[in-house]
N, C-alpha and C positions, 0 to 999 in steps of 0.2 A: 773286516766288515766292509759293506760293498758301500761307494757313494754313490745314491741315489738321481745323483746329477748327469755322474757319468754310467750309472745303468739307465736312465730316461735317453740320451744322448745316442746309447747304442741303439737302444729300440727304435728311438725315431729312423735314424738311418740305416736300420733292414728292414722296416715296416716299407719303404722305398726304394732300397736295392734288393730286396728278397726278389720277388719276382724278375728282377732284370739277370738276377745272378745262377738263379733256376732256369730260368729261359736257356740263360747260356752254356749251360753243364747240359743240360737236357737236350739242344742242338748238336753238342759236339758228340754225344754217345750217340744218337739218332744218326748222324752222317755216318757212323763207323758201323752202320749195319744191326746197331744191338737195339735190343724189343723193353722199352724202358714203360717202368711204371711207377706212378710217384704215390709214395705212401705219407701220411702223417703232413703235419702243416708245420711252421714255423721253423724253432731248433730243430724239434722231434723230426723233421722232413729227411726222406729217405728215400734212394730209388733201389727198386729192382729192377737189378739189368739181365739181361739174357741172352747171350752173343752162341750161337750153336748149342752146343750141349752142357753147356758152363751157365752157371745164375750167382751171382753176386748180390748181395746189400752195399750200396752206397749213404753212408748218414753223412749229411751235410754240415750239421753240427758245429765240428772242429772249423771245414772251409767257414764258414761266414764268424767265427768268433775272430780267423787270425786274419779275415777282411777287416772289421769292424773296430778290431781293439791295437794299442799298442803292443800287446805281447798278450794271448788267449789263457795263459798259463799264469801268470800275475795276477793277484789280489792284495788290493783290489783292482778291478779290471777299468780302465781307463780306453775313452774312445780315441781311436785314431784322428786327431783334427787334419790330420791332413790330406784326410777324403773329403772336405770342401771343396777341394780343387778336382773336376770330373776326369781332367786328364791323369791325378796322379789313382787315383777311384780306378779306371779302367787299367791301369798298368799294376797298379796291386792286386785288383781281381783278377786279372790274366797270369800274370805270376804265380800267387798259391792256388787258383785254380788248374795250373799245369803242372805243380807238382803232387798236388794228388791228385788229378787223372794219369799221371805219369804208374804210380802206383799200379792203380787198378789195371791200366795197359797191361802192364807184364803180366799179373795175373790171368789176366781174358785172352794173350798170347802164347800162350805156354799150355802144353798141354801136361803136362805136370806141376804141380802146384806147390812143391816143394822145391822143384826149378825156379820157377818165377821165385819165390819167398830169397832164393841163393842172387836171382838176378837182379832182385830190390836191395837186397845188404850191398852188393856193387856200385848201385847209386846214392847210397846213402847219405854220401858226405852230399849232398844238396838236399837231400831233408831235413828240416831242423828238427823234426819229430813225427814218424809214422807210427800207427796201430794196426795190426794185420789179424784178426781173428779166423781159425780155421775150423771148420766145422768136415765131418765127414760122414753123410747118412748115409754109405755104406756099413754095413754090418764088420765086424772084424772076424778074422778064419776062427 
C-alpha cells in the first residue's frame, strides 16, 4: 500500500521539476538534430523522436520516477529527500537522464536495430534496469 505522504511529496516535486526535466531531455535531442514531439502530459509524457528515417517513442515515465523516488521499483514508493538540496537534484537528473538517453543513442545510431539492441547489452552493467520494445511495420516475406 502506497503512503500518501510520500505519494503527495513526489507529486509536489515533479509538479516543479516536470518542466525543468522536459526542457532538458527536449534540448539535448533537439541539439543532436532529431525532429521531437511531445505527446501526453505528466507520467503519461512521451516524445516522438525522428532522427532520419528512424522514429522512436521516448516515455518519460521510468526517468522521473528514478529522479523522484528512492528506488522507482519499491513499494511503497518513498520520495527521494535528498533532492532538497538543488545541486544533488541536477547531478541525479543528469546522471539517469544520461543513461537513458545513452539507450536511445545506440538505437537512433545504428542502422540495424538488432545491432544497436547487441550494442545496449555491452553497456549494460551501468544500467540498473532498461526496457527496449521493438515494433516492425514492415510486413514479413
Amino acid at each position: 500500500m502506497q503512503n500518501q505522504e510520500q505519494i503527495i511529496k513526489i507529486n509536489s516535486f515533479l509538479s516543479i521539476a516536470l518542466p525543468i526535466i522536459v526542457s532538458v531531455v527536449r534540448a539535448i535531442l533537439q541539439s543532436l538534430d532529431c525532429d521531437v514531439k511531445q505527446e501526453g502530459k505528466g507520467l503519461d509524457l512521451a516524445f516522438s523522436i525522428k532522427k532520419g528515417e528512424k522514429q522512436v517513442r521516448f516515455y518519460l515515465q521510468n526517468l522521473l520516477l528514478e529522479i523522484a523516488t528512492v528506488d522507482r521499483d519499491e513499494q511503497p514508493l518513498r520520495f527521494d529527500e535528498r533532492l532538497r538540496d538543488f545541486d544533488y537534484f541536477l547531478s541525479k537528473m543528469v546522471s539517469v537522464t544520461q543513461s537513458k538517453l545513452n539507450v536511445l543513442f545506440h538505437l537512433l545510431e545504428q542502422e540495424d536495430v538488432d545491432a544497436a539492441i547487441e550494442n545496449i547489452a555491452k553497456d549494460a552493467q551501468q544500467y540498473e534496469r532498461i526496457r527496449i520494445w521493438k515494433f516492425d511495420s514492415r510486413k514479413p516475406p
